[in-house]
N, C-alpha and C positions, 0 to 999 in steps of 0.2 A: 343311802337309804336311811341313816342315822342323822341325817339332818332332814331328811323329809319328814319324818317320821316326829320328828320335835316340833317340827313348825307345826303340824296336824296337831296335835296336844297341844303345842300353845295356842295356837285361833281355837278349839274347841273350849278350852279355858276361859280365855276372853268374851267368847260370843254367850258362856253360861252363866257367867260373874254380871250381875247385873251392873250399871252404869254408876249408881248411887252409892255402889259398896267400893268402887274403885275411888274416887276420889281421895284428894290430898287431907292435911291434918285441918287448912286453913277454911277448906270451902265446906258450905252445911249442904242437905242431902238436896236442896232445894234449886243450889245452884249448879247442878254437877254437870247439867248439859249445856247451860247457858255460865259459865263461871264468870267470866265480864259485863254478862248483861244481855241484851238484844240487841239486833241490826238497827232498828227504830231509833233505842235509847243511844247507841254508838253515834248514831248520824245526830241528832240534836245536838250533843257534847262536841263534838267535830265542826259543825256549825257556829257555833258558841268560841270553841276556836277560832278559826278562822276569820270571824267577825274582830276579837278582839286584835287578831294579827295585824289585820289590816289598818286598827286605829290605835295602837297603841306601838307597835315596831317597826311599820314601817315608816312612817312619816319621820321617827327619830333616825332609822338609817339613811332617810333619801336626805335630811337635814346632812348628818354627822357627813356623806362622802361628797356636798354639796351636787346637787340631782337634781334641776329642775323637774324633769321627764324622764321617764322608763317604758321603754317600748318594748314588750315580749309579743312577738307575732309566733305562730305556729299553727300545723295542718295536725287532722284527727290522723292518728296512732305514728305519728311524730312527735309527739308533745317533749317542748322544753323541760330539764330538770326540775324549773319550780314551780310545773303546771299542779301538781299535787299541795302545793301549799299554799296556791293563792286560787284554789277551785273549791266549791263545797262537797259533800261528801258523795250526794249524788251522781256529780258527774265523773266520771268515769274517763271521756277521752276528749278530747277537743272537740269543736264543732264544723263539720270540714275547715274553715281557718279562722282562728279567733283572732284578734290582733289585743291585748290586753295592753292599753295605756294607762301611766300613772303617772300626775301632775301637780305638785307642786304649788298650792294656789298660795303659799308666801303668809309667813307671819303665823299668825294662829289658826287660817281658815282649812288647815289639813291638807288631806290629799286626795283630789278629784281621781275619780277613777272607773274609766270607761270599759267597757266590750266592746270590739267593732266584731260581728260576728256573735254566736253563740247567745247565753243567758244570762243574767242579773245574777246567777250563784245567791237566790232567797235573797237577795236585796243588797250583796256588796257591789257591784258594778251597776252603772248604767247600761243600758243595754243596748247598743246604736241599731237600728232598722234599716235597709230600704225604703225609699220612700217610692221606688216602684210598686204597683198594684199587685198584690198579689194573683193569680193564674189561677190555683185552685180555690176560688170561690168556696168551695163546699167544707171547706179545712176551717173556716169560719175566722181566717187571718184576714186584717185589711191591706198587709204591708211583706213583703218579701224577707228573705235574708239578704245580710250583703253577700256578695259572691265577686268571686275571682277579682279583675283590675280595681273594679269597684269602691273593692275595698281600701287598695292602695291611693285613690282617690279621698276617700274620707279620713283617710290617716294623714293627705297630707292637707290636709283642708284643718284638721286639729292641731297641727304642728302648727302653722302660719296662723293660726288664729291668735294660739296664744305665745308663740317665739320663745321656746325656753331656751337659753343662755347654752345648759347642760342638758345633751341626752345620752342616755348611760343607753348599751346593747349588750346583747350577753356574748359575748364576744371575752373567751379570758384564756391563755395558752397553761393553766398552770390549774385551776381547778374546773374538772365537767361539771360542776353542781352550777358555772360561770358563762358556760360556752352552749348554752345550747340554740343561739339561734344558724339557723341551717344555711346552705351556702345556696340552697334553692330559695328562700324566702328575705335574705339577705340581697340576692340577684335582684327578684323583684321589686324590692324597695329602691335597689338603683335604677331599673329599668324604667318605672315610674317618676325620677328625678324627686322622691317622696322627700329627701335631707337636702334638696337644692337649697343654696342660701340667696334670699332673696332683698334686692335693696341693701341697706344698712345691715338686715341682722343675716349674722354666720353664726350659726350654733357650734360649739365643742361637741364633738362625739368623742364620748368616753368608754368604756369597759366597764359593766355592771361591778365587778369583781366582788371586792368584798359587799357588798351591796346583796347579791342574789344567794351568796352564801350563807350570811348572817342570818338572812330575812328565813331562810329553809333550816339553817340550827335554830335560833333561837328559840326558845320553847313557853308558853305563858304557865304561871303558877296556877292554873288551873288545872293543866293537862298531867300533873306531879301524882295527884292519889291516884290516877288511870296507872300512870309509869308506876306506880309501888306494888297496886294490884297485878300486873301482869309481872313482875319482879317476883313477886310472890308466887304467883301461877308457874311462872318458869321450875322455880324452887321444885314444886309440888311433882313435878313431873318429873323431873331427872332423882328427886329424892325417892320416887317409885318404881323408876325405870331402873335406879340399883339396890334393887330388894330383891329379896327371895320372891316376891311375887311375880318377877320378872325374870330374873335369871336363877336356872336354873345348872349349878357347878357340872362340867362337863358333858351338857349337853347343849346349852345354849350357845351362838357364837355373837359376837359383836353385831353385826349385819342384821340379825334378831333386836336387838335392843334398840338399835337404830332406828329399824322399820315400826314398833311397837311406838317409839316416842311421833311418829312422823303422824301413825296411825291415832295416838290419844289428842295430837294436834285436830285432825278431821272432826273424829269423835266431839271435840269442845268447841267445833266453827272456826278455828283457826288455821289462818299459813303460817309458813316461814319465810325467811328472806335469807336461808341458804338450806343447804342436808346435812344434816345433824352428824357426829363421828363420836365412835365411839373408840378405844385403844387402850392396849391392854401392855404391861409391863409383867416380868415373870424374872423371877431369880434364875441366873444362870444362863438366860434367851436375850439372844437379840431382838432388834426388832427383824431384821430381814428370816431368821428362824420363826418368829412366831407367823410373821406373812402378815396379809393384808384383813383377813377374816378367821383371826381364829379361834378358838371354841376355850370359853373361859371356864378356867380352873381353879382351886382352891389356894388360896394365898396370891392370888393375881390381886395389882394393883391397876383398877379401871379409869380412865379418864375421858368425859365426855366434852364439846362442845355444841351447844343448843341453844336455839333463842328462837322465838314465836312475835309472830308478827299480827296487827290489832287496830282496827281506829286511825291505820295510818302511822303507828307509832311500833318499835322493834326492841327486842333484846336482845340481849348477848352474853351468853353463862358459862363456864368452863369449870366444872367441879372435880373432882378426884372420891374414887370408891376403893374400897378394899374388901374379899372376898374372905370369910372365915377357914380358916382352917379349923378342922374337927379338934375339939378342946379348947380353943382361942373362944376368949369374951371380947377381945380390943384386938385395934392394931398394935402390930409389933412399936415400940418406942423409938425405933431412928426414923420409922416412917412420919409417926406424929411428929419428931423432929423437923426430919423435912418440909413437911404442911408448914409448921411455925417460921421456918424461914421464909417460905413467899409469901405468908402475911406479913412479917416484917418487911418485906417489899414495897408488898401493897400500901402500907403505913406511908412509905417512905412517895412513895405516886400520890397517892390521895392527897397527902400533906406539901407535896410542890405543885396543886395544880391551884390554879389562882387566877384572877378576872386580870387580863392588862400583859397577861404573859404570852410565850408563843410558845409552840408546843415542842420548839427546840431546847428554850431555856427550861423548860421543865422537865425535859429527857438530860439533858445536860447536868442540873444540878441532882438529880435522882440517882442515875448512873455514876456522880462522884460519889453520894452517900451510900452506894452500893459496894463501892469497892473499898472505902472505909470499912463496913459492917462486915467485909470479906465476901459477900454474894455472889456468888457463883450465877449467871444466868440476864435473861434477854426482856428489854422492855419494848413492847408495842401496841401500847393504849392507842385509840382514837374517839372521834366524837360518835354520838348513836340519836336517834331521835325518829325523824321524816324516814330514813336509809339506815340503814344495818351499821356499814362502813360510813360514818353521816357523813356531812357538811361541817367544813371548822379545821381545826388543827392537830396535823399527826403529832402523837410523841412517840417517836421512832416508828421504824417497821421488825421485823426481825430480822433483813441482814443490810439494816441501816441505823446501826449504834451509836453515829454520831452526828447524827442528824438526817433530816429529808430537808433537802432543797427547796423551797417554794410551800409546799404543801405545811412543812415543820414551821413555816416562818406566821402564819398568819397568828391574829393573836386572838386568846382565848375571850367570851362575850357572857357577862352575865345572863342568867337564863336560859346556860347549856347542857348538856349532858353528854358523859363522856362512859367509856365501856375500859376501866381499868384491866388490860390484859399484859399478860409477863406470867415468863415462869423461872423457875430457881433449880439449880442442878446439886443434890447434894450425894453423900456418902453412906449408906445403910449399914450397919455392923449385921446384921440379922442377917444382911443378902451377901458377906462377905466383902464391906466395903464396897459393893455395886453402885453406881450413881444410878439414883431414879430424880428424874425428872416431874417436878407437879406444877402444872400449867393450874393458873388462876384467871378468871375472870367475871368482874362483877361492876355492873352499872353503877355510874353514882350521878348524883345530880347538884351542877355550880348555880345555885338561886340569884334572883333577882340581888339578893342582898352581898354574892360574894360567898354565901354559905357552901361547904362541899358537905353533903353527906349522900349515904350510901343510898340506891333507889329502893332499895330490902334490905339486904343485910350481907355480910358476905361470911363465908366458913371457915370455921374453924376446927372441923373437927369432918373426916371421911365419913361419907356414909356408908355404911355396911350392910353385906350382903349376908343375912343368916341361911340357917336351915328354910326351906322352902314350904315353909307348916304356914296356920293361920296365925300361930301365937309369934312363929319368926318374924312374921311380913309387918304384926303390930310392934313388934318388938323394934322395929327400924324407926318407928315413928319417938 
């Protein structure tokens, strides 16, 4: 009855607070339902993207893995991994079967790059037609789609046309962002004899590999003040979701603050690209004592992990709260201890990640610096961008400390962005020498130039939970 009884009070709260008065320190009252922008403006900048992707990183990748041709075939609501990075914003799902070709026209003329199937994506593809009449007249088309064998016909009628040396398939056992052509659409290209070698020329059939992964991390310096903005926006929300505006000591539980952040997501037109957690640490409780949802108390240390999803582009946040006890202005001093240790971490991440590296030698030399500094605790950073989990190279997982096989080896690409996560286990004297753990993580972005810096900023200091007044809730800010 005492937790129904809260949620009622909290949604009556919420729905009486108007929208304007909620908002973060960063956004003015103008942007509070639109904080990124519009659908409209999204989609132009997204376009803009993707335009530039297309001329400016790919032709350097299909160069650097030498590529004549890349051939991504796929049917609607099967689409390949890298259907999202080389489609515009509008489209949504494939078009029963696009076959996206990309060629190599050698030297400085770029890279030719067809639709069999589907649209032009606002003018980056040609768009290949039937040249069957179209049936419905009234439609005001003169020319068909291609459909079914058809299709496999005109893909092999572009391959023999122009004979490329190398055609890269997504075909890769070691990264999905690699492997996404299907064993059904794969079939039919042999079914059709589409890679028969004919005469003189035998093409290499290669594995997209790094090729399809790059092309889906890499990120253009455009897309950077978007990533900072919602780096920001992340901020604003988990820095409200542990205030007194939010939680309320001993009657609010976790599952509350969760659903609340999932809810201010909705509110501002945004997803996510996982369910947010929230977790609570208590002197003297386990975790299996305190359970899976339990109702946060005074002197609890909260930690969430959150990130909102935008444009096609994702975060990833993991901050640490502390709940006042009555007469407390600060956290107790071995906590702030603690926090300063997994920045010192973080220092230590940020500062080994580098263009040319893989994300083994970066876990590897981090984790010696770690145990010099005496560090107590687990590294598992990865890339973030197009995917949450992105494209690119692990450094570590959490219970693979000395590497990941395959995945740890590829190497780091200027114009990426990675989600520095790790956390540090230390000693509290306040909690009786208790280890608490404070999980850290914050976006940072590797520039064109090799530069690391943070996508926002990352914490240094817990956010606190006051008294549940007006002047408390400002008082966090």
């Amino acid at each position: 009855m005492r937790r129904a009884a809260h949620r009622l009070m909290l949604a009556a709260s919420l729905l009486a607070t108007p929208l304007v008065a909620q908002v973060g320190p960063h956004l003015r009252d103008s942007d509070a339902r639109r904080p990124l922008g519009t659908q409209k403006e999204w989609a132009a900048a997204q376009q803009q993207w993707l335009t530039l992707r297309m001329e400016r990183t790919l032709p350097a990748l299909m160069k650097r893995d030498s590529v004549d041709m890349w051939i991504v075939p796929m049917r609607e609501y099967n689409e390949d991994p890298v259907f999202s990075s080389i489609v515009s914003p509008t489209t949504l799902n494939a078009r029963r079967r696009t076959i996206y070709v990309f060629h190599d026209l050698g030297g400085d003329k770029g890279i030719e790059r067809l639709a069999l199937g589907g649209t032009s994506q606002g003018g980056v593809f040609t768009a290949v037609r039937s040249q069957i009449a179209a049936t419905n007249v009234s439609s005001g088309r003169t020319t068909a789609e291609l459909w079914g064998s058809a299709q496999w016909d005109v893909l092999t009628k572009v391959i023999l046309d122009r004979k490329p040396k190398r055609i890269a398939l997504n075909i890769d056992t070691t990264f999905a962002f690699a492997d996404g052509l299907t064993l059904g659409e794969y079939t039919g290209m042999l079914s059709r004899e589409v890679l028969k070698p004919v005469g003189d020329w035998r093409p290499e059939i290669v594995t997209a590999g790094r090729l399809a992964v790059d092309l889906i991390a890499i990120r253009q310096p455009e897309e950077e003040a978007t990533f900072t903005r919602m780096n920001r926006l992340t901020w604003d929300i988990i820095e409200e979701a542990f205030s007194g505006r939010v939680i309320t000591p001993g009657v609010t539980r976790t599952s509350d603050v969760v659903w609340w952040m999932r809810q201010r997501m909705a509110d501002y037109g945004l997803t996510t690209w996982f369910h947010p957690s929230v977790d609570v640490q208590r002197r003297g409780s386990t975790d299996q004592q305190l359970g899976d949802d339990p109702v946060i108390q005074k002197g609890d240390v909260l930690h969430c992990d959150f990130g909102i999803t935008a444009m096609r582009l994702n975060t990833d946040t993991q901050h640490m709260g502390y709940v006042l006890k009555d007469g407390e202005t600060e956290v107790p001093v071995g906590l702030r201890a603690a926090l300063t240790t997994t920045n010192r971490l973080q220092d230590i991440v940020f500062s080994e990640i580098k263009a040319g590296r893989s994300g083994n030698e970066v876990l590897q030399s981090s984790r010696q610096r770690m145990t010099r500094d005496s560090i107590v605790g687990t590294i598992y950073s990865h890339p973030i961008g197009m995917h949450g989990h992105g494209a690119g190279p692990l450094i570590g997982l959490w219970d693979y400390q000395d590497g990941v096989p395959g995945r740890g080896d590829h190497v780091m690409q200027p114009g990426t962005w990675f989600s520095i996560e790790l956390q540090s286990a230390s000693k509290v004297p306040e909690w009786g020498n208790q280890m608490v753990r404070v999980g850290q993580e914050e976006d940072v972005i590797l520039d064109g130039a090799g530069v690391v810096r943070w996508g926002y900023q990352r914490q240094t200091r817990f956010h606190l939970v006051k008294r549940s007044t007006a002047a408390g809730a400002a008082g966090n800010r």
